[in-house]
N, C-alpha and C positions, 0 to 999 in steps of 0.2 A: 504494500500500500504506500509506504513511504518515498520508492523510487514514481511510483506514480504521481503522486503527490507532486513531487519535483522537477517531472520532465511538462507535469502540465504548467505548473509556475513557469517553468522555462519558454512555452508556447505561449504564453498568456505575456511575458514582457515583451516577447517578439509581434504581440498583437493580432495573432492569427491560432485559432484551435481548431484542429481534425477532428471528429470523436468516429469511430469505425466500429462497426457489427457484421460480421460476415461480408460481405461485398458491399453492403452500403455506406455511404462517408457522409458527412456533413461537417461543412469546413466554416467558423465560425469568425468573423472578422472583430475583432474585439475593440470597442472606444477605450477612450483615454482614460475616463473618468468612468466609474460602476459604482452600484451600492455592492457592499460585501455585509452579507449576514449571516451569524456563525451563532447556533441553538445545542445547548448540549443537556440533554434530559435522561433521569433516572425515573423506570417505572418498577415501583413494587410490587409484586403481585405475590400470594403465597408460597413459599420454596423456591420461587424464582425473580430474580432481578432483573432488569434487561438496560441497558446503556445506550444511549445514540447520540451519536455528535454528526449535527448538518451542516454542508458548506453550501453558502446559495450565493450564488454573484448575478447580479440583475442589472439590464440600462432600459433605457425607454428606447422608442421607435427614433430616429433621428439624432442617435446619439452614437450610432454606431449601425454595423449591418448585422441582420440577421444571416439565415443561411446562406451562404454565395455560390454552393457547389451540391452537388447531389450524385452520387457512385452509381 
């Protein structure tokens, strides 16, 4: 998860993200400016705990482009 983590920060200062599923791409032109929003939540539940940490980066329409390619 970690090196994933890092090669995506690394396409993200380059201003451009690929994300691939089997043959399909979607390549992502990223603005300058994003909101970044980061949720980390503990649920209890009996004998079992569960953990989730969310990373969400968001821009509006005009602030950058949505998808620019399609595989």
């Amino acid at each position: 998860m970690a090196a994933f983590l890092k090669e995506l920060a690394d396409r993200l200062a380059q201003g451009k993200v690929s994300l691939r599923k089997g043959t399909e791409e979607v390549t992502l032109t990223m603005p300058e400016n994003v909101i970044l929003e980061l949720k980390a939540e503990e649920k209890i539940k009996p004998g079992k705990t569960k953990y989730s940490l969310e990373i969400e980066i968001e821009w509006g329409s005009g602030e950058g482009s949505g998808p620019v390619s399609l595989g």
